[in-house]
C-alpha positions as CSV (number, residue, x, y, z in Angstrom):
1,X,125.7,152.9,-103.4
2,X,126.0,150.4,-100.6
3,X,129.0,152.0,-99.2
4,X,126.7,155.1,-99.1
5,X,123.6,153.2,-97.7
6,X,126.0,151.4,-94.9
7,X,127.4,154.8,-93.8
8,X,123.9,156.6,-93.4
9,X,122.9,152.8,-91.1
10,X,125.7,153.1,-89.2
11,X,125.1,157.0,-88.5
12,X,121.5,156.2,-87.9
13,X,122.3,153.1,-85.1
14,X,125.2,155.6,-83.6
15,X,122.3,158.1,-82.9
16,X,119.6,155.9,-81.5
17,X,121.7,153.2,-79.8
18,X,121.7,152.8,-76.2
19,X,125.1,153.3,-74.7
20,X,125.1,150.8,-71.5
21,X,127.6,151.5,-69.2
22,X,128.9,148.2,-66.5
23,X,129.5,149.9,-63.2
24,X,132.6,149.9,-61.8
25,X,133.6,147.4,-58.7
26,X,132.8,149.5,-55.3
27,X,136.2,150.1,-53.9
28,X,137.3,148.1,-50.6
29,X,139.4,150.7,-49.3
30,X,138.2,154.1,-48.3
31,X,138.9,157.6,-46.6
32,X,138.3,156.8,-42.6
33,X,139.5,152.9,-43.2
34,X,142.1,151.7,-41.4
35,X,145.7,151.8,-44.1
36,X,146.6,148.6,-45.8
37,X,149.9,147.2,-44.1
38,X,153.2,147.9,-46.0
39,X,154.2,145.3,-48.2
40,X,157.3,146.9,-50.4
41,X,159.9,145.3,-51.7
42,X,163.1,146.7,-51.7
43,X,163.8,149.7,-50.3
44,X,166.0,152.1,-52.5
45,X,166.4,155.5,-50.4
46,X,165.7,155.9,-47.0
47,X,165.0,154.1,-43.8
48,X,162.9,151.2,-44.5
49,X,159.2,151.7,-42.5
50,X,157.6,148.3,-41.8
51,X,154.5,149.8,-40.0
52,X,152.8,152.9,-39.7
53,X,153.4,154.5,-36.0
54,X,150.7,156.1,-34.4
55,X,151.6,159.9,-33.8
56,X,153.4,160.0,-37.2
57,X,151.3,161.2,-40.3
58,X,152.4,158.9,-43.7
59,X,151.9,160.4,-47.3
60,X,152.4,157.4,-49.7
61,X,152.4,158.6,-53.1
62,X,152.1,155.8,-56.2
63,X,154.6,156.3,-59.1
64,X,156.3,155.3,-62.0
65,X,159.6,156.1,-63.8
66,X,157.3,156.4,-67.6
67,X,154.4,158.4,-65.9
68,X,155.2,162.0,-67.1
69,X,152.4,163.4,-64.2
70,X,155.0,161.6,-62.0
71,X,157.9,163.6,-62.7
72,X,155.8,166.9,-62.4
73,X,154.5,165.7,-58.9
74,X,158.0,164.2,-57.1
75,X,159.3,168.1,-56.6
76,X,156.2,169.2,-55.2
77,X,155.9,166.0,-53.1
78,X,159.5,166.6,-52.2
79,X,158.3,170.6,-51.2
80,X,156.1,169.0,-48.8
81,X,158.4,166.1,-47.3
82,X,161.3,169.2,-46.3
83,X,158.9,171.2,-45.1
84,X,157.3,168.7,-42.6
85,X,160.0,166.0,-42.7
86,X,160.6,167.3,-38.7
87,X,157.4,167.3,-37.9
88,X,156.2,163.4,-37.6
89,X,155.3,163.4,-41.4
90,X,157.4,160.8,-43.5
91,X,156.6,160.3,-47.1
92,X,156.6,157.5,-49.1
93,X,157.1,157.1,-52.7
94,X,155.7,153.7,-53.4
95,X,156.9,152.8,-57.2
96,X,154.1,150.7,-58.8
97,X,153.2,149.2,-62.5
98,X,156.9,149.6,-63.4
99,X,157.6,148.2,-66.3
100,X,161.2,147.7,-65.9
101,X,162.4,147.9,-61.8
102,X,166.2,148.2,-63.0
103,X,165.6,151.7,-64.0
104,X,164.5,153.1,-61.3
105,X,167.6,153.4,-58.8
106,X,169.1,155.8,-61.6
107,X,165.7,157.8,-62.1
108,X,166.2,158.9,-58.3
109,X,170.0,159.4,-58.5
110,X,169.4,161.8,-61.5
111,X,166.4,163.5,-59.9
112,X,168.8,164.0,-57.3
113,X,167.7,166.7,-54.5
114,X,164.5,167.0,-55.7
115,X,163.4,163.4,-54.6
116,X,164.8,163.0,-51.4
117,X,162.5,161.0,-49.4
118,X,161.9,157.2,-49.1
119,X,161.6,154.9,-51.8
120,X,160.2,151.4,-52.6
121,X,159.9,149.2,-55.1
122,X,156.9,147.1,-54.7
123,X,156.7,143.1,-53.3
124,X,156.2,141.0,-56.2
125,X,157.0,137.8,-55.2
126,X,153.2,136.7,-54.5
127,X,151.5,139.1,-57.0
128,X,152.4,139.8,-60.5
129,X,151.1,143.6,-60.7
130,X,152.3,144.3,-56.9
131,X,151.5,143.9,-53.3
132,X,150.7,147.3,-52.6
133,X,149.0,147.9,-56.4
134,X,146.6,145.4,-55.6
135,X,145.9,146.1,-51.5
136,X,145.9,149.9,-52.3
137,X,145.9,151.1,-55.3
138,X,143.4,148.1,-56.2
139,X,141.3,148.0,-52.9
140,X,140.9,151.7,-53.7
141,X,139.8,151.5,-57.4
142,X,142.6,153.9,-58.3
143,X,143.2,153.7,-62.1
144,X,145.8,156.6,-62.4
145,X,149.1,157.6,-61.1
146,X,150.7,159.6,-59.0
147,X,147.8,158.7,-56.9
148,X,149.0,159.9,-52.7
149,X,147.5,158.4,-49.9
150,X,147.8,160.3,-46.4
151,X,147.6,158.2,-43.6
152,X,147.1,160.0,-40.4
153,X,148.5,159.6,-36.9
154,X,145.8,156.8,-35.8
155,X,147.1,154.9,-38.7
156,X,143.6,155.7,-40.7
157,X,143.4,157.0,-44.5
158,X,142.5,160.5,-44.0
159,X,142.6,161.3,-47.8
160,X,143.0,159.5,-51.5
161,X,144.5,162.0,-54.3
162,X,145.3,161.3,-57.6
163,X,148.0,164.4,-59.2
164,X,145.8,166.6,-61.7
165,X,147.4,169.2,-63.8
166,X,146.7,172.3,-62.4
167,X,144.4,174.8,-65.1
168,X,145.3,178.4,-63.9
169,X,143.6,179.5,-66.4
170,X,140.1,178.5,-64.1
171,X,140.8,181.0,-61.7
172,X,139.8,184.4,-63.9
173,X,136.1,184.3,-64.5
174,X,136.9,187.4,-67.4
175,X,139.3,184.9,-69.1
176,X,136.7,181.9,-68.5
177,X,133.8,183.7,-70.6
178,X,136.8,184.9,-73.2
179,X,137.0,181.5,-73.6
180,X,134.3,180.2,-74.2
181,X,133.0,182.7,-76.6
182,X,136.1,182.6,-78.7
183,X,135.3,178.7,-79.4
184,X,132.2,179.5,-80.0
185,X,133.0,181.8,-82.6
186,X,135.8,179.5,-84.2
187,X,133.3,176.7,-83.9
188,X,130.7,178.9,-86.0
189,X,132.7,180.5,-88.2
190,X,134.8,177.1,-89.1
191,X,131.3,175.6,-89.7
192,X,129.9,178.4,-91.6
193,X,133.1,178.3,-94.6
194,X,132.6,174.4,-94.4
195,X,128.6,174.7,-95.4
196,X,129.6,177.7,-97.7
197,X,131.8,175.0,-99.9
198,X,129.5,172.1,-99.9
199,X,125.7,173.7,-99.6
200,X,124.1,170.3,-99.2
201,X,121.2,169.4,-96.9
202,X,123.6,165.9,-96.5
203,X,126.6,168.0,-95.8
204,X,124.5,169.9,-92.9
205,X,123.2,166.7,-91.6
206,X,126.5,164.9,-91.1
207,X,128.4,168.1,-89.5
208,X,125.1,168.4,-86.7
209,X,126.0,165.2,-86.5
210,X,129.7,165.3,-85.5
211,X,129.5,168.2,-83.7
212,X,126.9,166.2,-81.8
213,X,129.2,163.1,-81.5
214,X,132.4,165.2,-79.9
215,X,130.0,166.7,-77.4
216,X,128.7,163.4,-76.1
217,X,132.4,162.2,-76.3
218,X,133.7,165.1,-74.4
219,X,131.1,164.5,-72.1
220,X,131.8,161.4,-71.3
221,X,135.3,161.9,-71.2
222,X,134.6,164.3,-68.1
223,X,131.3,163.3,-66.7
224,X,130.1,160.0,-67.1
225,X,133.1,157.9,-66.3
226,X,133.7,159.9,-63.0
227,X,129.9,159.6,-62.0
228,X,128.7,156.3,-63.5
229,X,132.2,154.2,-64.0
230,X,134.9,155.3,-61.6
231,X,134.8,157.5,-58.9
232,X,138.1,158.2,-58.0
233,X,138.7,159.6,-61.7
234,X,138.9,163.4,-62.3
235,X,139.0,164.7,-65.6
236,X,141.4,167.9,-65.8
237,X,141.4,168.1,-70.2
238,X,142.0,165.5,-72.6
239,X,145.3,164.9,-72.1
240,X,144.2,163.4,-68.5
241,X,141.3,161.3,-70.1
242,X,144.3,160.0,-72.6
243,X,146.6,159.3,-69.2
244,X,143.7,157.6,-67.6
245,X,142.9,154.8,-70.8
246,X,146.3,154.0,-70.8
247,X,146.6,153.5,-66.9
248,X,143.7,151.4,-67.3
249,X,145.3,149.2,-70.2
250,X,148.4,149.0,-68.6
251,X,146.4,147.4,-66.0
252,X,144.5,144.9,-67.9
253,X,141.3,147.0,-67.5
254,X,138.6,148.6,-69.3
255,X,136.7,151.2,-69.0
Protein backbone atom coordinates (compact mmCIF):
# COMPACT_ATOMS: atom_id res chain seq x y z
CA UNK A 1 0.00 0.00 0.00
CA UNK A 2 2.76 2.47 0.45
CA UNK A 3 4.62 1.44 -2.53
CA UNK A 4 1.27 2.24 -4.22
CA UNK A 5 0.70 5.63 -2.35
CA UNK A 6 4.64 6.64 -3.07
CA UNK A 7 4.20 5.95 -6.83
CA UNK A 8 0.84 8.04 -7.26
CA UNK A 9 3.20 11.17 -5.04
CA UNK A 10 5.84 10.84 -7.15
CA UNK A 11 3.46 10.94 -10.40
CA UNK A 12 1.63 13.82 -8.81
CA UNK A 13 5.12 16.09 -8.00
CA UNK A 14 6.37 14.99 -11.72
CA UNK A 15 3.19 16.80 -13.05
CA UNK A 16 3.15 19.89 -11.00
CA UNK A 17 6.86 20.48 -10.40
CA UNK A 18 8.57 23.35 -11.87
CA UNK A 19 11.39 22.29 -14.16
CA UNK A 20 14.15 25.23 -13.75
CA UNK A 21 16.48 25.35 -16.33
CA UNK A 22 20.36 27.29 -15.47
CA UNK A 23 21.17 29.08 -18.65
CA UNK A 24 23.98 28.23 -20.45
CA UNK A 25 27.40 30.54 -20.28
CA UNK A 26 27.09 33.11 -23.34
CA UNK A 27 29.71 32.04 -25.68
CA UNK A 28 33.08 34.30 -26.11
CA UNK A 29 33.56 33.50 -29.53
CA UNK A 30 31.26 34.28 -32.29
CA UNK A 31 30.42 34.45 -36.21
CA UNK A 32 32.13 38.05 -37.32
CA UNK A 33 34.92 37.66 -34.30
CA UNK A 34 38.24 37.66 -35.14
CA UNK A 35 39.59 33.44 -35.19
CA UNK A 36 41.39 32.18 -32.17
CA UNK A 37 45.19 31.77 -32.99
CA UNK A 38 46.37 28.09 -33.72
CA UNK A 39 47.63 26.32 -30.97
CA UNK A 40 48.01 22.44 -32.20
CA UNK A 41 50.15 20.22 -31.28
CA UNK A 42 51.64 17.95 -33.51
CA UNK A 43 51.08 18.02 -36.84
CA UNK A 44 50.32 14.49 -38.48
CA UNK A 45 49.59 15.14 -42.29
CA UNK A 46 50.26 18.07 -44.07
CA UNK A 47 52.13 21.34 -43.89
CA UNK A 48 51.95 22.68 -40.55
CA UNK A 49 49.89 26.39 -40.62
CA UNK A 50 50.99 28.57 -37.66
CA UNK A 51 48.70 31.48 -38.68
CA UNK A 52 45.81 32.21 -40.71
CA UNK A 53 46.96 34.40 -43.98
CA UNK A 54 44.78 36.91 -45.14
CA UNK A 55 43.55 36.06 -48.73
CA UNK A 56 43.33 32.32 -47.84
CA UNK A 57 39.87 30.98 -46.52
CA UNK A 58 40.49 28.22 -43.43
CA UNK A 59 37.83 25.48 -42.64
CA UNK A 60 38.82 23.94 -39.26
CA UNK A 61 36.71 21.07 -38.54
CA UNK A 62 36.85 19.44 -34.67
CA UNK A 63 37.15 15.59 -34.56
CA UNK A 64 37.62 12.53 -32.95
CA UNK A 65 38.81 8.95 -33.91
CA UNK A 66 35.35 7.43 -31.45
CA UNK A 67 32.89 10.12 -32.84
CA UNK A 68 30.90 7.95 -35.39
CA UNK A 69 29.39 11.59 -36.95
CA UNK A 70 33.13 12.07 -37.53
CA UNK A 71 33.78 9.34 -39.83
CA UNK A 72 30.52 10.23 -41.81
CA UNK A 73 31.77 13.86 -42.10
CA UNK A 74 35.82 13.49 -43.07
CA UNK A 75 34.82 12.27 -46.86
CA UNK A 76 32.52 15.01 -47.29
CA UNK A 77 35.02 17.38 -45.68
CA UNK A 78 37.59 15.81 -47.88
CA UNK A 79 34.88 16.49 -51.11
CA UNK A 80 35.33 20.00 -50.26
CA UNK A 81 39.15 20.36 -49.50
CA UNK A 82 39.82 18.69 -53.45
CA UNK A 83 37.55 20.68 -54.76
CA UNK A 84 38.84 24.09 -53.47
CA UNK A 85 42.32 22.89 -52.21
CA UNK A 86 43.64 25.30 -55.36
CA UNK A 87 41.66 27.86 -54.71
CA UNK A 88 43.17 29.68 -51.33
CA UNK A 89 40.94 27.25 -49.14
CA UNK A 90 43.01 24.89 -46.78
CA UNK A 91 41.31 22.73 -44.33
CA UNK A 92 42.05 21.72 -41.08
CA UNK A 93 41.14 18.76 -39.20
CA UNK A 94 41.72 19.76 -35.68
CA UNK A 95 41.54 16.32 -33.50
CA UNK A 96 40.07 17.24 -30.08
CA UNK A 97 38.67 15.23 -26.77
CA UNK A 98 40.70 12.24 -27.89
CA UNK A 99 40.82 9.83 -25.67
CA UNK A 100 43.83 8.00 -26.66
CA UNK A 101 46.23 10.40 -29.29
CA UNK A 102 48.30 7.08 -30.28
CA UNK A 103 45.41 5.97 -32.36
CA UNK A 104 45.01 8.51 -34.39
CA UNK A 105 48.12 8.44 -36.94
CA UNK A 106 46.64 4.88 -38.01
CA UNK A 107 42.89 6.21 -38.17
CA UNK A 108 44.14 8.57 -41.08
CA UNK A 109 46.47 5.99 -42.71
CA UNK A 110 43.46 3.62 -42.92
CA UNK A 111 41.02 6.33 -44.04
CA UNK A 112 43.49 6.74 -46.60
CA UNK A 113 42.37 9.02 -49.72
CA UNK A 114 39.44 10.00 -48.18
CA UNK A 115 41.18 12.16 -45.50
CA UNK A 116 43.78 13.89 -47.22
CA UNK A 117 44.08 17.24 -45.78
CA UNK A 118 45.97 18.55 -42.74
CA UNK A 119 45.92 17.19 -39.49
CA UNK A 120 46.60 18.11 -35.78
CA UNK A 121 46.56 16.78 -32.66
CA UNK A 122 45.79 19.39 -30.12
CA UNK A 123 48.49 21.35 -27.53
CA UNK A 124 48.13 19.86 -24.31
CA UNK A 125 50.93 20.80 -22.49
CA UNK A 126 49.16 23.82 -20.65
CA UNK A 127 45.52 22.47 -20.77
CA UNK A 128 44.35 19.15 -19.97
CA UNK A 129 41.12 19.02 -22.37
CA UNK A 130 43.18 21.04 -25.19
CA UNK A 131 44.38 24.41 -26.36
CA UNK A 132 42.16 24.68 -29.21
CA UNK A 133 39.03 22.73 -27.23
CA UNK A 134 39.10 25.31 -24.79
CA UNK A 135 39.90 28.72 -27.05
CA UNK A 136 37.42 27.38 -29.74
CA UNK A 137 35.48 24.85 -29.24
CA UNK A 138 34.99 26.28 -25.48
CA UNK A 139 34.97 30.10 -26.26
CA UNK A 140 32.26 29.01 -28.68
CA UNK A 141 30.05 26.89 -26.35
CA UNK A 142 30.26 24.05 -28.84
CA UNK A 143 29.26 20.78 -27.04
CA UNK A 144 29.30 18.42 -30.13
CA UNK A 145 31.61 17.19 -32.68
CA UNK A 146 32.47 17.36 -35.84
CA UNK A 147 31.87 20.95 -35.16
CA UNK A 148 33.75 23.22 -38.61
CA UNK A 149 34.76 26.54 -38.25
CA UNK A 150 35.34 28.65 -41.57
CA UNK A 151 37.57 31.34 -41.21
CA UNK A 152 37.48 33.77 -44.06
CA UNK A 153 40.21 35.68 -45.90
CA UNK A 154 40.27 38.70 -43.29
CA UNK A 155 41.06 36.06 -40.79
CA UNK A 156 37.28 36.48 -39.22
CA UNK A 157 34.87 33.51 -38.30
CA UNK A 158 32.46 33.65 -41.02
CA UNK A 159 30.49 30.56 -39.91
CA UNK A 160 30.28 27.84 -36.74
CA UNK A 161 28.69 24.26 -37.94
CA UNK A 162 28.25 21.37 -36.02
CA UNK A 163 27.77 17.95 -38.66
CA UNK A 164 23.97 16.89 -38.42
CA UNK A 165 22.66 13.79 -40.06
CA UNK A 166 21.00 14.71 -42.92
CA UNK A 167 16.81 13.50 -42.85
CA UNK A 168 15.91 13.18 -46.60
CA UNK A 169 13.07 12.07 -45.67
CA UNK A 170 12.09 16.21 -44.79
CA UNK A 171 12.22 17.07 -48.17
CA UNK A 172 8.70 15.35 -49.45
CA UNK A 173 5.81 17.20 -47.83
CA UNK A 174 3.43 13.79 -49.14
CA UNK A 175 5.79 11.54 -47.12
CA UNK A 176 5.94 14.23 -44.19
CA UNK A 177 2.03 13.99 -43.50
CA UNK A 178 2.30 9.92 -44.25
CA UNK A 179 4.28 10.18 -41.41
CA UNK A 180 2.82 11.71 -39.15
CA UNK A 181 -0.58 10.11 -39.50
CA UNK A 182 0.90 6.66 -39.48
CA UNK A 183 2.21 7.40 -35.74
CA UNK A 184 -0.71 8.70 -34.99
CA UNK A 185 -2.50 5.71 -35.84
CA UNK A 186 0.11 3.22 -34.24
CA UNK A 187 0.01 5.55 -31.18
CA UNK A 188 -3.98 5.14 -31.12
CA UNK A 189 -4.33 1.83 -31.99
CA UNK A 190 -1.31 0.60 -29.55
CA UNK A 191 -3.19 2.58 -26.80
CA UNK A 192 -6.60 1.35 -27.67
CA UNK A 193 -5.48 -2.78 -27.20
CA UNK A 194 -3.57 -1.60 -24.03
CA UNK A 195 -6.97 -0.03 -22.38
CA UNK A 196 -8.91 -2.99 -23.99
CA UNK A 197 -6.77 -5.40 -21.57
CA UNK A 198 -6.78 -3.48 -18.43
CA UNK A 199 -10.22 -1.20 -18.50
CA UNK A 200 -9.29 0.71 -15.41
CA UNK A 201 -9.85 4.42 -14.80
CA UNK A 202 -5.97 3.95 -13.08
CA UNK A 203 -4.73 2.29 -16.18
CA UNK A 204 -6.13 5.43 -18.39
CA UNK A 205 -4.70 7.80 -15.93
CA UNK A 206 -1.18 6.55 -15.92
CA UNK A 207 -0.91 5.94 -19.94
CA UNK A 208 -2.23 10.11 -20.40
CA UNK A 209 0.36 10.32 -18.24
CA UNK A 210 3.29 8.83 -20.10
CA UNK A 211 2.25 9.73 -23.20
CA UNK A 212 2.32 13.15 -21.59
CA UNK A 213 5.81 12.61 -20.14
CA UNK A 214 7.61 11.43 -23.67
CA UNK A 215 6.08 14.49 -25.31
CA UNK A 216 7.57 16.99 -22.85
CA UNK A 217 10.75 14.79 -23.06
CA UNK A 218 10.89 14.90 -26.82
CA UNK A 219 10.32 18.40 -26.52
CA UNK A 220 12.94 19.13 -24.61
CA UNK A 221 15.13 17.02 -26.36
CA UNK A 222 14.60 19.32 -29.50
CA UNK A 223 13.48 22.62 -28.27
CA UNK A 224 14.26 23.71 -24.96
CA UNK A 225 17.92 22.82 -24.79
CA UNK A 226 18.57 24.67 -28.14
CA UNK A 227 16.48 27.80 -27.13
CA UNK A 228 16.95 28.06 -23.31
CA UNK A 229 20.34 25.94 -22.66
CA UNK A 230 22.65 25.93 -25.66
CA UNK A 231 22.49 27.58 -28.69
CA UNK A 232 24.78 26.15 -30.78
CA UNK A 233 22.81 22.61 -30.34
CA UNK A 234 20.61 21.33 -33.17
CA UNK A 235 18.52 18.49 -32.65
CA UNK A 236 18.38 16.19 -35.91
CA UNK A 237 16.35 12.80 -33.89
CA UNK A 238 17.33 11.13 -30.86
CA UNK A 239 20.16 9.58 -31.78
CA UNK A 240 21.74 13.34 -31.97
CA UNK A 241 20.30 14.30 -28.51
CA UNK A 242 22.04 10.87 -27.26
CA UNK A 243 25.50 12.10 -29.16
CA UNK A 244 25.07 15.48 -27.63
CA UNK A 245 24.77 14.11 -23.52
CA UNK A 246 27.60 12.11 -24.08
CA UNK A 247 29.73 15.02 -25.68
CA UNK A 248 28.69 16.98 -22.79
CA UNK A 249 29.88 14.13 -20.24
CA UNK A 250 32.89 13.51 -21.89
CA UNK A 251 33.45 17.04 -21.20
CA UNK A 252 32.67 17.30 -17.59
CA UNK A 253 29.41 19.10 -18.33
CA UNK A 254 25.87 19.06 -17.81
CA UNK A 255 23.18 19.93 -19.36
Amino acid sequence: MKARQLIWTATLVALTAGATLALAAEPTLKVGDPAPKLQTGKWLQGDPVKDFQKGKAYIVEFWATWCGPCRVSIPHLNDIHNQFKNKGLIVIGQDCWERDESLVAPFIKKMGDKMTYRVALDDKTSEEKGAMAKTWMAAAGRNGIPSAFLVDTQGRIAWIREFVLPMKDLTNPRWIKFKGVLFLIIGLLASALLLLEHLEIRTAVLLAIAVWCFCRFYYFAFYVIEHYVDSNYRFSGLWSFARYLLARRHQGGSV
